[in-house]
SERO-4910 file (N, C-alpha, C, O; in steps of 0.05 Angstrom, whole numbers):
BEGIN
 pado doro    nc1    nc2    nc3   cac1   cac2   cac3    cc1    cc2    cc3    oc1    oc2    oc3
  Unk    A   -227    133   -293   -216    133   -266   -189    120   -267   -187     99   -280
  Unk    A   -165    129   -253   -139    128   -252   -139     98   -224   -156     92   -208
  Unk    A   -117     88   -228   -108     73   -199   -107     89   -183    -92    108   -184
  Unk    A   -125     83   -160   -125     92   -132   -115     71   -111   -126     49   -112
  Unk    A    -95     73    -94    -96     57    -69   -113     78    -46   -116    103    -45
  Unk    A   -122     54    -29   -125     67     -1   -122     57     16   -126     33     13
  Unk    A   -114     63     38    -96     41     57   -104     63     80   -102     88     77
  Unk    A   -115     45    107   -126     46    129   -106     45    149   -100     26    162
  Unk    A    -98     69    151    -64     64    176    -76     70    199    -62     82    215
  Unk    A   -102     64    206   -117     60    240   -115     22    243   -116      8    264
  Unk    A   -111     13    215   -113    -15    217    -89    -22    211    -88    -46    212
  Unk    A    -62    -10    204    -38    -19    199    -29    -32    222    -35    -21    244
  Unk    A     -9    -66    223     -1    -68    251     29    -68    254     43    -75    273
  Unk    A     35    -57    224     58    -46    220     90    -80    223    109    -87    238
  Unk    A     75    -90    197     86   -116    181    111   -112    172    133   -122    178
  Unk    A    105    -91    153    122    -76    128    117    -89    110    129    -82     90
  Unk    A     93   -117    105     97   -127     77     84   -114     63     73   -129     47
  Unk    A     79    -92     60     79    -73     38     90    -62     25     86    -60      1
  Unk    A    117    -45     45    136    -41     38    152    -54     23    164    -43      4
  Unk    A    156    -87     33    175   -104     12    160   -109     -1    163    -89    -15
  Unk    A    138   -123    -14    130   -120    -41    126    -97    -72    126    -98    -97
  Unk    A    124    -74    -46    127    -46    -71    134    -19    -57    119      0    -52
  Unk    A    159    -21    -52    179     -2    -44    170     33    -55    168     54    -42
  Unk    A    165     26    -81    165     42    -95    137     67    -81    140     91    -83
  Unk    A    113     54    -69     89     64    -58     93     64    -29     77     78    -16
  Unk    A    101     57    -23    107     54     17    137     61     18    156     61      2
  Unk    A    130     72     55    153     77     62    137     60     94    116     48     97
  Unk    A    161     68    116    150     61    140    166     80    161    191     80    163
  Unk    A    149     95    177    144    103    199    152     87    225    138     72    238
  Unk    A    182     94    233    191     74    254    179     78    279    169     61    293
  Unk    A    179    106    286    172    107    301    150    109    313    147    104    337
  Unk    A    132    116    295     96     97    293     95     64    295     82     48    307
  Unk    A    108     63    284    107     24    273     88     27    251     79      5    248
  Unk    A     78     42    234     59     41    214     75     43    188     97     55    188
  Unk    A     63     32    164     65     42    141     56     70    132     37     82    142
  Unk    A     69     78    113     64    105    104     61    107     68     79    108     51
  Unk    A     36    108     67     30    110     35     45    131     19     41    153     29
  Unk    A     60    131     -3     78    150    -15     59    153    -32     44    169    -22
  Unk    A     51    146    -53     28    147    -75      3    141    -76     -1    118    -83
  Unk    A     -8    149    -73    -41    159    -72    -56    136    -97    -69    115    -96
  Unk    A    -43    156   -121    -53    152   -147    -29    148   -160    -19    168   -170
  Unk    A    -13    119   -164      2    122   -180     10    108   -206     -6     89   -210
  Unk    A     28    108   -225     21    109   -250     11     72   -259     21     53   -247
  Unk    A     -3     70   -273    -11     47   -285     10     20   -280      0     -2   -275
  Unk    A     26     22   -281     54     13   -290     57     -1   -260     61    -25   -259
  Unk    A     55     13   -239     54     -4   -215     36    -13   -205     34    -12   -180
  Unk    A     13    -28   -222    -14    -36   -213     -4    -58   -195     -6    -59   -171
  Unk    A      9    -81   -215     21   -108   -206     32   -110   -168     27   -127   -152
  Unk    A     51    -78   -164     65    -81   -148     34    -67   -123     28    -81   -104
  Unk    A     23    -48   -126     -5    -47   -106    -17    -70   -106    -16    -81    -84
  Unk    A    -28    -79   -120    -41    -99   -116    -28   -120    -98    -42   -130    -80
  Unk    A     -7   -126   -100      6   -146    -83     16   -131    -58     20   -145    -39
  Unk    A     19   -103    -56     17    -94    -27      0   -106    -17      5   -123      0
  Unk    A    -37    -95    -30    -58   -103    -12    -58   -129     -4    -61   -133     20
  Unk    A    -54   -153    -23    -48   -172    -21    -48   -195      2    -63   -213     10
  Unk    A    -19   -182      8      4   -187     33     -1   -174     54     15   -174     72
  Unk    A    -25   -159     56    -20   -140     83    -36   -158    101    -59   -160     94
  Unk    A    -30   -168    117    -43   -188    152    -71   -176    156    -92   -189    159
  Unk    A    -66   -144    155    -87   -129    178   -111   -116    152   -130   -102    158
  Unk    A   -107   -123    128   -127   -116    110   -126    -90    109   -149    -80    112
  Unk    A   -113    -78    106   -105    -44    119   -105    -25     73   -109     -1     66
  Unk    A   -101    -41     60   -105    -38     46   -117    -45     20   -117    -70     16
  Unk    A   -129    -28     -2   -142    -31    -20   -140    -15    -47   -134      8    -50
  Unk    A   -143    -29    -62   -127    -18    -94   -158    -10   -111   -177    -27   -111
  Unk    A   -160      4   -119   -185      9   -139   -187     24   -161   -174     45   -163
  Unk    A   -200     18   -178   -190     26   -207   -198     13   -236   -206    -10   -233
  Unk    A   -197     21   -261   -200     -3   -274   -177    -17   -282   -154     -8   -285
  Unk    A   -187    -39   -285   -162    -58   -294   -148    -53   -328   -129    -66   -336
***
């Protein structure tokens, strides 16, 4: 099984600290106020920076799964 994020944008309250922790996986939706997941499944290499999305997010809106 590959790194999966999943991130719950019914629960986003639209922080962006997702965005500034890993740019690279988020974007944001201004005119929603929500985050917007760019990578699904992405490569190994940015575990560090998902993980610290989920992290940092207020609204618990996301989740990293996978093996380590």
């Amino acid at each position: 099984m590959s790194l999966h994020v999943i991130f719950e944008s019914a629960k986003c309250q639209g922080y962006a600290n997702c965005l500034i922790e890993a740019p690279e996986l988020w974007d944001f939706d201004e005119d929603n106020n929500t985050a917007v997941l760019r990578l699904e499944n992405p490569h190994d290499a940015l575990r560090a920076h998902a993980e610290a999305s989920a992290r940092c997010c207020p609204a618990q809106a996301i989740r990293v799964e996978g093996p380590a």
